[in-house]
ROLO-852920 format. One record per atom (N, C-alpha, C, O): y, z, x. Coordinates in steps of 0.001 Angstrom, whole numbers, padded with zeros to 6 digits, always signed. Layout:
! ROLO-852920
YZX
...
END
This chain:
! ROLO-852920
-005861-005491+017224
-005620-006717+016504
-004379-007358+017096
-003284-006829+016899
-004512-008680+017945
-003024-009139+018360
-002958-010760+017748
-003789-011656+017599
-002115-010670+017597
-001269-011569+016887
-000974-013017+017577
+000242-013201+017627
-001661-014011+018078
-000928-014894+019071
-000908-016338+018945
-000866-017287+019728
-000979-016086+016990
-000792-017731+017026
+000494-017631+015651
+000596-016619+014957
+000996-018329+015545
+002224-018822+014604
+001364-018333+012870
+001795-017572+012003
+000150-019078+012899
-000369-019258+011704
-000958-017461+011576
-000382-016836+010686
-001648-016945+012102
-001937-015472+012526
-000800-014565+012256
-001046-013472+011746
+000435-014900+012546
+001446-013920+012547
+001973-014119+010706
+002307-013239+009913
+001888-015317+010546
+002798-015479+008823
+001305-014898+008029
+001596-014117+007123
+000061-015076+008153
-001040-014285+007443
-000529-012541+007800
-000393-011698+006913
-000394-012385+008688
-000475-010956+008957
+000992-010244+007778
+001108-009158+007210
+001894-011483+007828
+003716-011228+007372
+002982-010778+005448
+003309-009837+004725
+002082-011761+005217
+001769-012221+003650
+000659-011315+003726
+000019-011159+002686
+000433-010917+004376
-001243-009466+003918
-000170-008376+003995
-000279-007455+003185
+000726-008358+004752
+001638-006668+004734
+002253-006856+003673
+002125-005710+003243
+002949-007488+002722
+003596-008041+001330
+002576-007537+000031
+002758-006740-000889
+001450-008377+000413
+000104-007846-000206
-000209-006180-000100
-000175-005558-001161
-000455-005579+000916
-000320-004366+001315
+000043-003663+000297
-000460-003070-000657
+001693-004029+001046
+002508-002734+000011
+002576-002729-001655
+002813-001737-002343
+002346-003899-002071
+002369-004044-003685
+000930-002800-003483
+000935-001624-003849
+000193-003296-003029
-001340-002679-003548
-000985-001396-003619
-001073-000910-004746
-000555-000589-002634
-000266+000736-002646
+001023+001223-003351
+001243+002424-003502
+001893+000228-003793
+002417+000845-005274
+001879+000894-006159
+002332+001748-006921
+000502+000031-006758
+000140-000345-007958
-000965+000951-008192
-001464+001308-009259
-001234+001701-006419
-001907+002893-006284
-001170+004207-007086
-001601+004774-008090
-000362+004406-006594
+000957+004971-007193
+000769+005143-008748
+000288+006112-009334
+001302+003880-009316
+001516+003793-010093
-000165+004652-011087
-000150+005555-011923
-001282+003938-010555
-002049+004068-011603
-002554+005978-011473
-003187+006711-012233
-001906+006197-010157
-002347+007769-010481
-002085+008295-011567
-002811+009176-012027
-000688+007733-012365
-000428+008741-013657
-001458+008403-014457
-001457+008923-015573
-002253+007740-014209
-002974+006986-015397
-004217+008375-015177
-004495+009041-016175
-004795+008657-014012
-005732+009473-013204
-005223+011156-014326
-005852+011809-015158
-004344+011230-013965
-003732+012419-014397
-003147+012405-016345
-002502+013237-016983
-003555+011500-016619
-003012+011416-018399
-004477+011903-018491
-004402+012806-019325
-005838+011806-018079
-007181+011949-018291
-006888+013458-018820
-005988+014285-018673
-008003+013385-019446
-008709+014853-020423
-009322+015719-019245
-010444+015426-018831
-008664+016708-018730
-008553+017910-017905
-010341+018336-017642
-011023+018862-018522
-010929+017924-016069
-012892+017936-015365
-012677+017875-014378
-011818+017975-013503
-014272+017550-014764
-014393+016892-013708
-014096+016037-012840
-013774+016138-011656
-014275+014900-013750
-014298+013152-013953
-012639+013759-012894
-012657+014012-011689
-011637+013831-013639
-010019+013654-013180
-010272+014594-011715
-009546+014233-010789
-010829+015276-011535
-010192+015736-009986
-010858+015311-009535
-010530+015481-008361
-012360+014382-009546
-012756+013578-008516
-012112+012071-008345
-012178+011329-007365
-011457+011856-009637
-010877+010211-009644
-009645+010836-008433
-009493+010522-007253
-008960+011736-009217
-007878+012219-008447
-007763+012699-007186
-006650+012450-006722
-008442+013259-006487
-009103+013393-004984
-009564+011838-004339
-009506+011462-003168
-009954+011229-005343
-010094+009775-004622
-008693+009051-004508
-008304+008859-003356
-008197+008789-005140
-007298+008141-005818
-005810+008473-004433
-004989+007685-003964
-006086+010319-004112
-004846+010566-003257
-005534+010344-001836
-004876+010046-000839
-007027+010530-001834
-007278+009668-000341
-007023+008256+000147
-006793+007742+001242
-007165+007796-001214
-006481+006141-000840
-005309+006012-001023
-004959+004832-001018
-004440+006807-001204
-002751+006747-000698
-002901+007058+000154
-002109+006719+001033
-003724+007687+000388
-002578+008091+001977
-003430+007651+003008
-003058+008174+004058
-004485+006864+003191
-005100+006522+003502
-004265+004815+004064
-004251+004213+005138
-003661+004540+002687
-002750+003608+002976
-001599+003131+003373
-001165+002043+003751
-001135+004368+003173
+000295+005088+003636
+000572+005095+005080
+001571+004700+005682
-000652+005692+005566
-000669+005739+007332
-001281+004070+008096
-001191+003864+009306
-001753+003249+007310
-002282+002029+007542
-000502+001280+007641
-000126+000646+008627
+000206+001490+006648
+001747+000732+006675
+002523+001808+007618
+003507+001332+008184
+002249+003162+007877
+002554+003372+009245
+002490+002732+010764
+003476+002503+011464
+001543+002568+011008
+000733+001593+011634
+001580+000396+012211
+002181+000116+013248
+001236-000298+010679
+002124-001302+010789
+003560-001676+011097
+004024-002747+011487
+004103-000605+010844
+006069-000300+011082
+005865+000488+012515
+006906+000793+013098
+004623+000840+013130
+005076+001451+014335
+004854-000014+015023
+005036+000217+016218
+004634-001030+014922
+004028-002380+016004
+005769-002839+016433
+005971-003764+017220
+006677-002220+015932
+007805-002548+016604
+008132-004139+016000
+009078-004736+016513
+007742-004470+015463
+007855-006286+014833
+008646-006074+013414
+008337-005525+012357
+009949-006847+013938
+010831-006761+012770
+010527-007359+011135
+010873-006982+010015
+009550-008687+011759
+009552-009312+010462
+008487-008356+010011
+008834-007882+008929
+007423-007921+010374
+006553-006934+009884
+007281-005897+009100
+006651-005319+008214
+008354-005631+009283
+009152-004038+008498
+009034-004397+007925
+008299-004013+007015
+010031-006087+007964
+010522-006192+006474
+009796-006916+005164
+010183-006934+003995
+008555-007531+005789
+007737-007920+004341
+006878-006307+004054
+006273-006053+003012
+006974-005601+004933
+006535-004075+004405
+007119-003366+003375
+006490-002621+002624
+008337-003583+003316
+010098-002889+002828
+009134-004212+001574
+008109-003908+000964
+009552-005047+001523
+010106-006284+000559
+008632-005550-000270
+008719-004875-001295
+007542-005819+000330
+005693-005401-000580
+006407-004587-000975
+006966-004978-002000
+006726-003503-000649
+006954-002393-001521
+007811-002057-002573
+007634-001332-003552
+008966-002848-002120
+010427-003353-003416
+009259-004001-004768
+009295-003591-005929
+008186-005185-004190
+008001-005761-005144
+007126-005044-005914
+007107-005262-007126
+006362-004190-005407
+005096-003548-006000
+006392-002438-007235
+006207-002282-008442
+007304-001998-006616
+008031-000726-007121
+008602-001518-008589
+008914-000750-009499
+008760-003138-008867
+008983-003620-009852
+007682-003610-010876
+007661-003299-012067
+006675-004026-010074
+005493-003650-011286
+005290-002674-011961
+004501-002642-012904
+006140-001524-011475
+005747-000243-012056
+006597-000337-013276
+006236+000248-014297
+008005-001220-013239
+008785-001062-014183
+008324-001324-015636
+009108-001164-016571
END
């Protein structure tokens, strides 16, 4: 995926922002996974639930390895903002 227009690069800045909220709001709703009444149901939500962390986790890896500063930092910032929703 390369990046080589102005308008391409600020979508890519505002989907990594997007990103990281999503995968706090992942976070967040695991406790919800784990308040569940002790089965089935919870270790398959919960087996799902930690494949898509980390699933996403290594996707914003990814992204912080492309060496692109403004990329860190709406990565850093998604994730500041997502870490307020939890509040």
């Amino acid at each position: 995926w390369v990046l080589t227009t102005p308008g391409q690069f600020a979508a890519a800045c505002f989907g990594t922002i997007l990103f990281g909220i999503a995968l706090e709001v992942v976070l967040y709703k695991r406790k919800a996974v784990y308040a569940m009444e002790p089965g089935n149901l919870r270790l398959c939500l919960s087996v799902l639930v930690y494949a898509l962390q980390l699933s996403m986790g290594y996707f914003i890896m990814l992204i912080i390895m492309t060496d692109s500063g403004p990329l860190f930092v709406c990565t850093v910032g998604g994730l500041m903002i997502g870490r307020v929703y939890k509040r």
